[in-house]
BASE-28505 format. One line per field, with one value per residue (C-alpha): residue number from 1; residue in one letter; x, y, z. Coordinates in pm, 1 decimal, padded with zeros to 6 digits. Example, Ala and Ser with C-alpha at 12.3 -4.5 7.8 and 13.67 -1.06 7.14 Angstrom:
BEGIN
num = c(1,2)
residu = c(A,S)
c1 = c(01230.0,01367.0)
c2 = c(-00450.0,-00106.0)
c3 = c(00780.0,00714.0)
//
This chain:
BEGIN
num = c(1,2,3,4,5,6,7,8,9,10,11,12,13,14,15,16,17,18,19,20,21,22,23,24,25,26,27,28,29,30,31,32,33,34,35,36,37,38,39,40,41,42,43,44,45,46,47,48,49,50,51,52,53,54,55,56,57,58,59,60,61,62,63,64,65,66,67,68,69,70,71,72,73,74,75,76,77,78,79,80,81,82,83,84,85,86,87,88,89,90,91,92,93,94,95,96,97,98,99,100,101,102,103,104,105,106,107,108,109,110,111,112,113,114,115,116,117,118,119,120,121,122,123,124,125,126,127,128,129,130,131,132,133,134,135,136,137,138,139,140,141,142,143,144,145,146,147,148,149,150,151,152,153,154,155,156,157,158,159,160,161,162,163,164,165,166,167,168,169,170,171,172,173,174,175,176,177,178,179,180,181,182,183,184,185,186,187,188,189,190,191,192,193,194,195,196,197,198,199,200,201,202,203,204,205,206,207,208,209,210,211,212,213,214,215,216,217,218,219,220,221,222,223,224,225,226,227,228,229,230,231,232,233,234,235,236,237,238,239,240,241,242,243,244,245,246,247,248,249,250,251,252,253,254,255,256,257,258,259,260,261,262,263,264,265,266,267,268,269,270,271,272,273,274,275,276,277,278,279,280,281,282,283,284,285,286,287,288,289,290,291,292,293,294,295,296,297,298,299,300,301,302,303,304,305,306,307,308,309,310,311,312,313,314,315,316,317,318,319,320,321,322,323,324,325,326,327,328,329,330,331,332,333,334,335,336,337,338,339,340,341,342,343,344,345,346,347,348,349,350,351,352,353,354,355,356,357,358,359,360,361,362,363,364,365,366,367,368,369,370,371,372,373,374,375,376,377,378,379,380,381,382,383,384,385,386,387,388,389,390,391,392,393,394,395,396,397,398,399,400,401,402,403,404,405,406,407,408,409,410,411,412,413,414,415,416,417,418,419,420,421,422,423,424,425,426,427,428,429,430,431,432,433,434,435,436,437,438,439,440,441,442,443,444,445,446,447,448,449,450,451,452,453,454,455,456,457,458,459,460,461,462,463,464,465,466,467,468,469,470,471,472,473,474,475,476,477,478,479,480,481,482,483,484,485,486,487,488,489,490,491,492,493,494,495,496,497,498,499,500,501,502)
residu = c(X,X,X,X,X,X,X,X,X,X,X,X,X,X,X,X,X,X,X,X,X,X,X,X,X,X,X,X,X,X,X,X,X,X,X,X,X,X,X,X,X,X,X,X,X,X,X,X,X,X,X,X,X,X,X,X,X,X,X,X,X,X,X,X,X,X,X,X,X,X,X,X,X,X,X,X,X,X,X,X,X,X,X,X,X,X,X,X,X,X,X,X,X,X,X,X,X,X,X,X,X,X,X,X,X,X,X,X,X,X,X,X,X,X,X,X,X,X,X,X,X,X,X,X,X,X,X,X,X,X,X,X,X,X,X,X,X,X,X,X,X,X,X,X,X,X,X,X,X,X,X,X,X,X,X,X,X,X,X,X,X,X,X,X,X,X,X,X,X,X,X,X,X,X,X,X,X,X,X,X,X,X,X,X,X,X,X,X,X,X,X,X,X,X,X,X,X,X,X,X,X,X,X,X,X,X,X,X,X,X,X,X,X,X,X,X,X,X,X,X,X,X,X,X,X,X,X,X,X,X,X,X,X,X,X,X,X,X,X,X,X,X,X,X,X,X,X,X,X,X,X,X,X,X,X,X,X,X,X,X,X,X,X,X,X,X,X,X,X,X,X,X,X,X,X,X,X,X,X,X,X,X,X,X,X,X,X,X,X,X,X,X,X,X,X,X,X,X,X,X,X,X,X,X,X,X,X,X,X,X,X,X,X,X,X,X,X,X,X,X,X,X,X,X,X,X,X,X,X,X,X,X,X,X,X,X,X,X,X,X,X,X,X,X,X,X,X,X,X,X,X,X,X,X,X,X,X,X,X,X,X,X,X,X,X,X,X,X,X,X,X,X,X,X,X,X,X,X,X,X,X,X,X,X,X,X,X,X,X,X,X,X,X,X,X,X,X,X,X,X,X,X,X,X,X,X,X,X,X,X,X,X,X,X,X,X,X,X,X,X,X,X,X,X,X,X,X,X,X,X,X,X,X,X,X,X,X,X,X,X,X,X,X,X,X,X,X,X,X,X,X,X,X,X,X,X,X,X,X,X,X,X,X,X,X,X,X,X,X,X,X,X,X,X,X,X,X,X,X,X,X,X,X,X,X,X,X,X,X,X,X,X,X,X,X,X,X,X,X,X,X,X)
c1 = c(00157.5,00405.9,00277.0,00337.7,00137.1,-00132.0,-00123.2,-00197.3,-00488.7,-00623.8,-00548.4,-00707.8,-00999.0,-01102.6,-01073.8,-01258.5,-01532.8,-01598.8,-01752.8,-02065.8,-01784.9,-01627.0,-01471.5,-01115.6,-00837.7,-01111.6,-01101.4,-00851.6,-00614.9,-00294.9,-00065.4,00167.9,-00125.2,-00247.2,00102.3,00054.7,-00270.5,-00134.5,00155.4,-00074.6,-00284.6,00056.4,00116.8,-00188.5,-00358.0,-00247.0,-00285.8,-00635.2,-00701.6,-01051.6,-01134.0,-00860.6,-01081.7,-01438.1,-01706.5,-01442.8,-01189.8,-01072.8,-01119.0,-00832.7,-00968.9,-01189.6,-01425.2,-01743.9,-01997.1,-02243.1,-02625.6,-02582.9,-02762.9,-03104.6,-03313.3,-03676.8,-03800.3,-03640.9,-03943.6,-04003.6,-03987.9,-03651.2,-03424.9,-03117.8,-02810.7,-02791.6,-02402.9,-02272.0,-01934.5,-01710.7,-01330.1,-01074.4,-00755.6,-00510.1,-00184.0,-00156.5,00258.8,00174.0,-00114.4,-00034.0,-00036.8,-00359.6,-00696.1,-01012.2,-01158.2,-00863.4,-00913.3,-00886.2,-01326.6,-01455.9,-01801.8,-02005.8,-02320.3,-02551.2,-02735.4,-03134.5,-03342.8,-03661.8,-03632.7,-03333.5,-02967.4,-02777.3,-02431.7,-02227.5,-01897.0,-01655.8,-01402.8,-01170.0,-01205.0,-00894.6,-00771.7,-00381.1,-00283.6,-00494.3,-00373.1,-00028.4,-00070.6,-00223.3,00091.6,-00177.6,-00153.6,-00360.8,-00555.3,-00504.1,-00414.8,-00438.6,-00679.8,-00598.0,-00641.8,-00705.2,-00837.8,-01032.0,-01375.8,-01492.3,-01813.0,-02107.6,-02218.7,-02496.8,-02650.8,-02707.4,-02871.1,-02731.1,-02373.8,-02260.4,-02053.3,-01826.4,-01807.3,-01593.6,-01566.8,-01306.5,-01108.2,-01120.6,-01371.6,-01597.4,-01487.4,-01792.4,-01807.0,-02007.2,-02240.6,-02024.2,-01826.5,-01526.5,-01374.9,-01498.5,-01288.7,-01317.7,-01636.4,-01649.0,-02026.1,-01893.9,-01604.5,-01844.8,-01704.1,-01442.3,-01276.0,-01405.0,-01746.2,-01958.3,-02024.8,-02423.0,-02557.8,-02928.7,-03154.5,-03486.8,-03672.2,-03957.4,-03693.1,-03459.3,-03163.5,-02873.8,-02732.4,-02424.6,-02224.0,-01859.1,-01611.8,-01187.8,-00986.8,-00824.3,-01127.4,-01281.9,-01653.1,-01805.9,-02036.0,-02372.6,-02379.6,-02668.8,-02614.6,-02903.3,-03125.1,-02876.6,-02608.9,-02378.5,-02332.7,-02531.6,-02495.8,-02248.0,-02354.3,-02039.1,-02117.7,-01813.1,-01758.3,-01460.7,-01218.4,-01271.6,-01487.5,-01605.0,-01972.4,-02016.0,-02337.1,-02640.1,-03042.6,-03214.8,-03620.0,-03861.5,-03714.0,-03367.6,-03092.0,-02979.8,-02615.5,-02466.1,-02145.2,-02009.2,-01714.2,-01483.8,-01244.3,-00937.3,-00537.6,-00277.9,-00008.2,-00163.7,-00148.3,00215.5,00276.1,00178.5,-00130.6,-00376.9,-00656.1,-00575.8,-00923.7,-01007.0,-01276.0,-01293.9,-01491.2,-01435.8,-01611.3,-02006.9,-02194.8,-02480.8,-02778.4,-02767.1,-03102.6,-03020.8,-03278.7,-03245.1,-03201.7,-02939.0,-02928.0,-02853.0,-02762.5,-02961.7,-02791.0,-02910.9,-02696.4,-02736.4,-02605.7,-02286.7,-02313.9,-02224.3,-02449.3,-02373.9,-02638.3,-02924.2,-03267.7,-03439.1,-03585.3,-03925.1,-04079.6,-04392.9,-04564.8,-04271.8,-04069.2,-03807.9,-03788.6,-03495.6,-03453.1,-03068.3,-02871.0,-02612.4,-02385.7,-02278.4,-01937.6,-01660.1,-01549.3,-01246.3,-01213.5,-00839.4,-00931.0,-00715.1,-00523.4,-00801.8,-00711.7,-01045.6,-01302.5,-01376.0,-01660.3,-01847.9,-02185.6,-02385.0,-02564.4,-02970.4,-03197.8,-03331.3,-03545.0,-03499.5,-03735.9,-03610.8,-03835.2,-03765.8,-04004.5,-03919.7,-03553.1,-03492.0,-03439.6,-03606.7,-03409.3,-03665.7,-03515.2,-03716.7,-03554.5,-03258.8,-03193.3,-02830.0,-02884.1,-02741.8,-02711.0,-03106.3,-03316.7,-03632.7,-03807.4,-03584.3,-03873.3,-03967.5,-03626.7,-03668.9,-04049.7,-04232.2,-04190.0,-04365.3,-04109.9,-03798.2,-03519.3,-03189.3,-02914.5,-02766.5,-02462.5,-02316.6,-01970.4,-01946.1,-02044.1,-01844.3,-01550.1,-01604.5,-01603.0,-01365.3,-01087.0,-01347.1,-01418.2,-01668.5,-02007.5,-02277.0,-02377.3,-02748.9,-02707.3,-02666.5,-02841.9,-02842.1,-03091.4,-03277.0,-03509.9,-03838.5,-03940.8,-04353.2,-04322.9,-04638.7,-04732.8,-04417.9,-04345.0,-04104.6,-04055.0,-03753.8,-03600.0,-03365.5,-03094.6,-02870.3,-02523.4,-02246.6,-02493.3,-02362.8,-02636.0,-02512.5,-02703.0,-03097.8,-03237.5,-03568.5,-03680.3,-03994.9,-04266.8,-04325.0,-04654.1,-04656.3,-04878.3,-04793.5,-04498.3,-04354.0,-04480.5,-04136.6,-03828.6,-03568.7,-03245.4,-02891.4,-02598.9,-02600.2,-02280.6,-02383.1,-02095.2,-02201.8,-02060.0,-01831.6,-01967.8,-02245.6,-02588.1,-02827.9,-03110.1,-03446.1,-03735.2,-04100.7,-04124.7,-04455.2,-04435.9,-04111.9,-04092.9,-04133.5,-03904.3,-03706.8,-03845.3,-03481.2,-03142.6,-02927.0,-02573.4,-02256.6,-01933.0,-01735.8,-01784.8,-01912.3,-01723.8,-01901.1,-01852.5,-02098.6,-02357.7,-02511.6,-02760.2,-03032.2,-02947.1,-03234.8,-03223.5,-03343.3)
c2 = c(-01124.3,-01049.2,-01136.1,-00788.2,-00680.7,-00872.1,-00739.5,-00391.7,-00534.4,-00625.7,-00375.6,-00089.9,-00301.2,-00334.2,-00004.0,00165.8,-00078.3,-00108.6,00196.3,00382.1,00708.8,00507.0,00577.2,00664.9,00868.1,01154.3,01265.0,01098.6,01028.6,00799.6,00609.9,00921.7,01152.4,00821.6,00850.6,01204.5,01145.9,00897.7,01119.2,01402.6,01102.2,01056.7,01407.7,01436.7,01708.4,01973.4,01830.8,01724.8,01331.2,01300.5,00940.2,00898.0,01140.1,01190.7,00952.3,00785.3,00730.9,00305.8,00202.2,00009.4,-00270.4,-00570.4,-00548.2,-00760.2,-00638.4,-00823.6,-00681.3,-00365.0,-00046.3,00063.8,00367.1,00255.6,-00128.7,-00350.3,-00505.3,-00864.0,-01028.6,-00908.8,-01251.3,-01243.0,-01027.5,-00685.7,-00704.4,-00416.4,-00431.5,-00142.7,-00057.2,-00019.4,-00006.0,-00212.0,-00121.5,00145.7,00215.7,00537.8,00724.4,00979.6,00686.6,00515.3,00537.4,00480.4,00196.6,-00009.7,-00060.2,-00372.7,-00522.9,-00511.1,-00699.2,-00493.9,-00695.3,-00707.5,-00966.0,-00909.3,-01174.1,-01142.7,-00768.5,-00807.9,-00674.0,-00958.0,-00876.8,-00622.8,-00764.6,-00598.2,-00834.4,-00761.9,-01002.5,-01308.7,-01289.7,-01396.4,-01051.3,-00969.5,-01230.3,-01186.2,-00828.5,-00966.3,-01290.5,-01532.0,-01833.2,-01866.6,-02207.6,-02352.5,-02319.7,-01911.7,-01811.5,-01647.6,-01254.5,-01328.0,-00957.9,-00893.9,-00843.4,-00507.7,-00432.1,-00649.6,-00896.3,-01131.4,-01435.3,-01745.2,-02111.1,-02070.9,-01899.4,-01575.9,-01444.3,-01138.9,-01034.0,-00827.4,-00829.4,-00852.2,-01151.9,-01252.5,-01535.7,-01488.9,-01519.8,-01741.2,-01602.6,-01775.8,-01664.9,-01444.6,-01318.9,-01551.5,-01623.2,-01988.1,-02041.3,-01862.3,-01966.1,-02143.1,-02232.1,-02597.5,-02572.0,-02457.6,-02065.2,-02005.0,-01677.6,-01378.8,-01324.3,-00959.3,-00736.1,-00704.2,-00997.8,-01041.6,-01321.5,-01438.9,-01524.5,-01745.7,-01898.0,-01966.9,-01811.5,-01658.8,-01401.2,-01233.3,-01022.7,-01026.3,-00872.6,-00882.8,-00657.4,-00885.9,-01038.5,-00922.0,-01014.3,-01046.2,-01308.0,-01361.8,-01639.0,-01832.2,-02044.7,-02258.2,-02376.2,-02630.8,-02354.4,-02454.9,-02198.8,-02391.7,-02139.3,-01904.3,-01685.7,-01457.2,-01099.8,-00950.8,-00641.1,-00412.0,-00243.3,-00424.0,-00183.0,-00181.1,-00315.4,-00243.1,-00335.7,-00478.4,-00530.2,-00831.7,-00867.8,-01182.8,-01183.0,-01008.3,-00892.2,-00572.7,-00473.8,-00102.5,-00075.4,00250.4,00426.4,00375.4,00111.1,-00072.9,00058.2,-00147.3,00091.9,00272.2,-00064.7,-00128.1,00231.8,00149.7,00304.2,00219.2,00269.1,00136.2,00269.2,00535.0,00740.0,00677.6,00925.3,00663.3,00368.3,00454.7,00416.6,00100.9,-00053.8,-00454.3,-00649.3,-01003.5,-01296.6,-01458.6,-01804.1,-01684.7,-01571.5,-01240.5,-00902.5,-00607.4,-00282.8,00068.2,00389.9,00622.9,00998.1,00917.1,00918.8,00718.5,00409.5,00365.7,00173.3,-00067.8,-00011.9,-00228.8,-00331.9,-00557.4,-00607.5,-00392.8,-00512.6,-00431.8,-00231.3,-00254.5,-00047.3,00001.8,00230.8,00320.7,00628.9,00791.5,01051.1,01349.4,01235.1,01233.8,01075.0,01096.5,00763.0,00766.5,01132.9,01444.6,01439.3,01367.9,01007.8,00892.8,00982.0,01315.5,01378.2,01653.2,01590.3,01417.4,01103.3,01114.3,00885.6,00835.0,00573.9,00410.1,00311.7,00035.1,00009.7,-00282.8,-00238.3,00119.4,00032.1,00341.7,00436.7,00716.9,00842.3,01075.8,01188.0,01060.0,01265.6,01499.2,01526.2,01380.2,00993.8,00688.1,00271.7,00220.8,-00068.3,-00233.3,-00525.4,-00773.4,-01033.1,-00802.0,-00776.9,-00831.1,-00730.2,-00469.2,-00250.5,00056.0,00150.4,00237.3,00320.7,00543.1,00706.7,01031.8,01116.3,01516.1,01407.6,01142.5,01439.2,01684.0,01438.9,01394.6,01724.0,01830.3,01931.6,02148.3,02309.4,02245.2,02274.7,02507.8,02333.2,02370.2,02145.6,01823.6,01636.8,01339.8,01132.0,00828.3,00873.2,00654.9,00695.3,00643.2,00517.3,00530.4,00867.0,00996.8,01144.6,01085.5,01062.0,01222.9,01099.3,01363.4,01314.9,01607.6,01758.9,01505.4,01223.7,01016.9,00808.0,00457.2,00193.0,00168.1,-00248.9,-00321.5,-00610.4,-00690.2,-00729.1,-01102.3,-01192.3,-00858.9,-00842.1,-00507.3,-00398.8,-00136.6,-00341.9,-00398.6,-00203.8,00002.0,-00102.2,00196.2,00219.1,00624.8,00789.4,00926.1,01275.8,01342.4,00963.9,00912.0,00597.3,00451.5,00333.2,00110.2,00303.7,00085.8,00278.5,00197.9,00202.2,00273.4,00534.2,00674.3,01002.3,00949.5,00884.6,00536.6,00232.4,00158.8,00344.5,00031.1,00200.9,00080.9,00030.9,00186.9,00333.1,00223.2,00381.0,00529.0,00213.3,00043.8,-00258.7,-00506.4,-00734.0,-00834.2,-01272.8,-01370.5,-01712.8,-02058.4)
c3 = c(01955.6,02289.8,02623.0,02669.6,02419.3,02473.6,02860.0,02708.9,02447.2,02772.1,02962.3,02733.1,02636.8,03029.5,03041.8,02761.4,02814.4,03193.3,03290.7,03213.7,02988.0,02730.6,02416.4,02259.2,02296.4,02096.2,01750.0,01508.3,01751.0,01687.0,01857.5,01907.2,02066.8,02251.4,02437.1,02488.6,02652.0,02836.9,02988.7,03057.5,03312.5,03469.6,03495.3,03726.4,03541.3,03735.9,04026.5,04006.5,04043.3,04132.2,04040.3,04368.1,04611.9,04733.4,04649.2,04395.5,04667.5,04669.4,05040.1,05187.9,05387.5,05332.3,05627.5,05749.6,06026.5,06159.7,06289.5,06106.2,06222.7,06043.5,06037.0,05910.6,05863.5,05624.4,05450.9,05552.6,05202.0,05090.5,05183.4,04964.5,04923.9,04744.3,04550.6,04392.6,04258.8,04076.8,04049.3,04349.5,04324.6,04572.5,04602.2,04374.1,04270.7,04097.4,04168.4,03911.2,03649.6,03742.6,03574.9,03760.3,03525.1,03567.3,03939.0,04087.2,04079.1,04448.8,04546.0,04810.1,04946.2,05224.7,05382.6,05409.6,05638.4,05838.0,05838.2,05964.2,05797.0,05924.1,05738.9,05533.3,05318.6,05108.5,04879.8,04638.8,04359.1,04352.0,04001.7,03985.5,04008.7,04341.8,04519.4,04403.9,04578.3,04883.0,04888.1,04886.4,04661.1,04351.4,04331.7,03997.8,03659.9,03573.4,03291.1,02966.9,03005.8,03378.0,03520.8,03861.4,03719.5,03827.2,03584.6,03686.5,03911.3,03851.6,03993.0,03716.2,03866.4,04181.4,04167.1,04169.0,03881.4,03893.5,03484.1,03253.4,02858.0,02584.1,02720.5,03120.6,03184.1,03488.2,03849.0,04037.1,04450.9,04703.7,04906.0,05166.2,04852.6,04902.5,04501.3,04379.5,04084.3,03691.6,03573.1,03198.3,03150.9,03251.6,03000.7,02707.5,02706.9,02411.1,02403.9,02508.6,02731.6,02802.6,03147.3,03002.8,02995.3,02910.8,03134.5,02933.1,03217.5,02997.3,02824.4,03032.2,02836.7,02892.0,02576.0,02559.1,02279.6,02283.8,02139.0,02143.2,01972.7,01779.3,01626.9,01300.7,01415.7,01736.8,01904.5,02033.8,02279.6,02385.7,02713.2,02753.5,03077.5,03172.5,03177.2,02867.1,02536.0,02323.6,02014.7,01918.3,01584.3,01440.2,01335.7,01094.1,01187.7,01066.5,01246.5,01610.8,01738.6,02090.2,02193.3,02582.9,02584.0,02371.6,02386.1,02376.7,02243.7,02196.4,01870.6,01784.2,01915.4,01859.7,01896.0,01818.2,01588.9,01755.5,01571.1,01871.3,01706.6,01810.9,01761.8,01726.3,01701.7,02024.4,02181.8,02124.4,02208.5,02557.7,02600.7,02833.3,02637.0,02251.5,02126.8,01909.5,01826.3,01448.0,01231.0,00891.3,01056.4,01050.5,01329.2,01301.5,01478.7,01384.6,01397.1,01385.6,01478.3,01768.8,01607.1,01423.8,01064.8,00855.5,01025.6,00889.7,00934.6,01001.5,00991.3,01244.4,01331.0,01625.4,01957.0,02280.4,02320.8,02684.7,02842.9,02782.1,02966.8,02775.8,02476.8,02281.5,01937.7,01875.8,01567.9,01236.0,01464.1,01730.2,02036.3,02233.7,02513.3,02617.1,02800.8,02483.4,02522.9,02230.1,02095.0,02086.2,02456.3,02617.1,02831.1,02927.8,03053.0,02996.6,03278.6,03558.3,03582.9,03483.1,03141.4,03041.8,02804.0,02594.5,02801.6,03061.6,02987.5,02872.4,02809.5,02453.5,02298.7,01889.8,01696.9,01437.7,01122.7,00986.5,00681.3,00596.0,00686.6,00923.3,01304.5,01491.2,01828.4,02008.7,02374.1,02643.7,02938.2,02901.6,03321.9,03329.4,03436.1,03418.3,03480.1,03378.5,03502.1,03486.2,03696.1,03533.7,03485.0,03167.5,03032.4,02633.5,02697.2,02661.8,03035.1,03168.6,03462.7,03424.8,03666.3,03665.3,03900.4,03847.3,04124.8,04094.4,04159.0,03902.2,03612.1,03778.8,03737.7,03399.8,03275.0,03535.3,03269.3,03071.2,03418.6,03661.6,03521.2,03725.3,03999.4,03945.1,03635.8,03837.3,04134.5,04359.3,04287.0,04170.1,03909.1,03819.1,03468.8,03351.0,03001.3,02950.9,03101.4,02950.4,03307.6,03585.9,03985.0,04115.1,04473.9,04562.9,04797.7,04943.9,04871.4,04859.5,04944.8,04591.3,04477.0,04296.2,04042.4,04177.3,04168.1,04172.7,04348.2,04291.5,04645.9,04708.9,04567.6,04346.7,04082.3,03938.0,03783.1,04030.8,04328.5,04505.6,04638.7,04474.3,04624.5,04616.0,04757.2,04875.4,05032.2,05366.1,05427.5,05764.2,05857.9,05614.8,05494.6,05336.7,05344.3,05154.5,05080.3,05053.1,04839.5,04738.3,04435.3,04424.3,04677.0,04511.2,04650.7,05014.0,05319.6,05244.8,05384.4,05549.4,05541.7,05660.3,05793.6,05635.7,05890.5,05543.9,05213.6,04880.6,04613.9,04294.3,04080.3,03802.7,03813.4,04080.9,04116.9,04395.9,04495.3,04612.7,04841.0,04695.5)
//
């Protein structure tokens, strides 16, 4: 395979796979219509580019401000750093060209102490290419299918890791988001890693599934407490399709076999995005044990599997709950510059049977919504809260070629879901006020499960920047605790994490 080639593999596998809209070129497209899509993005759509404007707009500057401004208290007990990270493009040639999910990853974080917001800090992430655009030097050797991570940030025994999937290792930061190094699980990481990972908090485990598009499996990785991959299990699949994301119980994993599948041809066509959506490769729920061992298969009707909330055994069945989307999907866009799709994401729960050897989807909440959390101390357990953004100019964006939806459809807002009232809390936030990923961070000393803080980057338009937003979660509804005021903008991106300090 060309260097060249394999720049594209990359290329189009970091971009149908970082964002939240993912999929292929849309029904039965080839190589030749992949090219057409692609020279309708450069094209600008008519004009319209609005992963480049609004709430989507890259910021220019890497800034840091000290003793920032609040409205409200910060609570006492939150002492760590809220990171957020997403795409931004630097130094953008052709702005007709570019496509939103390719941007250049970008770590947002600020510092909470003593009710105190001591710092804010914006930094691209230092892969080859980044510094090459910024003329400073790269340390070191350069990593295979180096990229600037720009899908998920997470904290693991002490570091800070900046991830992507299909290819580029990690890229550690410290503590004031300065890039450490590419991160390798102390040299243990072969090939590919995963954006989603899933913490075990009682075990101590780490588990990942990755995928590359040249590969005719993927892998679930297990790193263990003292931080090496300690077992890799290979799951053949056909056709390379993509697998974003994954769930994680006390006793399987579950990963989703969506008909969105790897092309060559579109590849060394030039096409950004070298996935397809494939109507001949079924779509599949795989239960495999933890420990390794046989994957059983389910069929399922298609749609989008786009995100995780979470998911846990309950007696012969597995339950997963996830956001999907009606395909097909439309990631390189049609001329917008970013995805276009059929319809806003929902949230849905599955029901595995493992004895009868069937799934159930039933719709939990149809309100469009998206990036879903839980306290992540019950992740692969059995939760009762649930968590979820929806931002108006992220679904207007999407569906901006089909025309702009009614406005009435869509909100600002966090959302807090009741699973077991079936009923949901709705913060609302106003016009243009862009709402991003909520956190929870659970109250020190909590006992409950929604004793803590909800934690969201939310675009302020009368200042032209943006604030972190502190909720209750248990008092969802009301004023926020804090509204800590950003010196700059937070662009709509993906998936963050709280650090709390040692």
């Amino acid at each position: 395979m060309s260097s060249h080639t394999r720049r594209r593999i990359l290329q189009g596998a970091a971009l149908a796979t970082a964002g939240s809209v993912v999929g292929g070129y849309g029904l039965g497209h080839c190589a030749t219509e992949a090219q057409a899509a692609t020279r309708g993005t450069a094209a600008g759509g008519g004009g319209s580019a609005p992963f480049l404007e609004g709430a989507f707009a890259p910021v220019t500057e890497e800034l840091t401000a000290f003793g920032l401004e609040v409205t409200g208290r910060v609570p006492h007990d939150l002492d760590g750093r809220y990171l957020r990270t997403g795409p931004n493009a630097l130094g953008l040639e052709d702005p007709r060209a570019h496509h939103w999910m390719l941007g250049d990853g970008m770590v947002h974080g600020v510092r909470l102490r003593g009710g105190r917001a001591e710092w804010y800090r914006n930094r691209w992430v230092r892969s080859s290419q980044v510094a090459r655009k910024l003329g400073e030097p790269y340390p070191g050797e350069v990593p295979p299918d180096d990229f600037p991570c720009n899908t998920h940030v997470i904290p693991y025994k002490g570091r800070i890791l900046a991830l992507q999937e299909s290819g580029p290792l990690p890229y550690e930061l410290d503590g004031e988001l300065n890039t450490v190094r590419p991160y390798d699980f102390r040299s243990t990481l072969e090939g590919a890693f995963t954006a989603h990972t899933k913490y075990d908090v009682a075990a101590d485990e780490l588990h990942a599934v990755a995928y590359y598009p040249t590969w005719d499996h993927v892998r679930h990785l297990v790193i263990d407490r003292t931080g090496r991959v300690a077992r890799t299990s290979r799951i053949p699949v056909a056709d390379a399709p993509m697998m974003h994301d994954f769930a994680l119980t006390g006793k399987y994993v579950v990963i989703v076999d969506v008909p969105i599948t790897f092309d060559m041809a579109a590849a060394e066509a030039g096409a950004p995005v070298p996935y397809v959506w494939n109507p001949k490769h079924p779509m599949r729920v795989g239960v495999m044990p933890r420990a390794g061992g046989p994957t059983r298969w389910f069929e399922i009707d298609p749609v989008y599997y786009s995100h995780t909330l979470n998911a846990y055994d309950q007696g012969d069945t597995v339950v997963m709950e996830l956001t999907t989307m009606p395909a097909p999907f439309y990631a390189a866009g049609r001329g917008n510059g970013g995805p276009s799709t059929t319809g806003t994401p929902v949230l849905d729960r599955w029901t595995i049977d493992l004895r009868a050897g069937r799934v159930r989807s039933t719709r939990v909440d149809d309100l469009p919504q998206e990036f879903p959390r839980v306290n992540e101390s019950l992740v692969s357990r059995r939760h009762r809260f649930a968590y979820a953004a929806s931002a108006a100019e992220m679904w207007r964006a999407y569906e901006t070629v089909d025309g702009v939806p009614p406005d009435e459809k869509f909100t600002n807002c966090l959302v807090k879901h009741d699973m077991l009232r079936g009923s949901r809390q709705v913060h609302r936030f106003p016009d243009g006020a862009a709402a991003g990923e909520p956190v929870f961070v659970p109250r020190r000393g909590a006992r409950d499960e929604d004793d803590g803080y909800l934690l969201s980057y939310v675009h302020d338009p009368d200042r032209g920047a943006s604030d972190l937003v502190i909720l209750s979660a248990q008092d969802f509804t009301a004023r926020p605790l804090a509204r800590i005021h950003l010196p700059g903008r937070v662009p709509l991106g993906f998936h963050g994490s709280w650090v709390p300090d040692a």
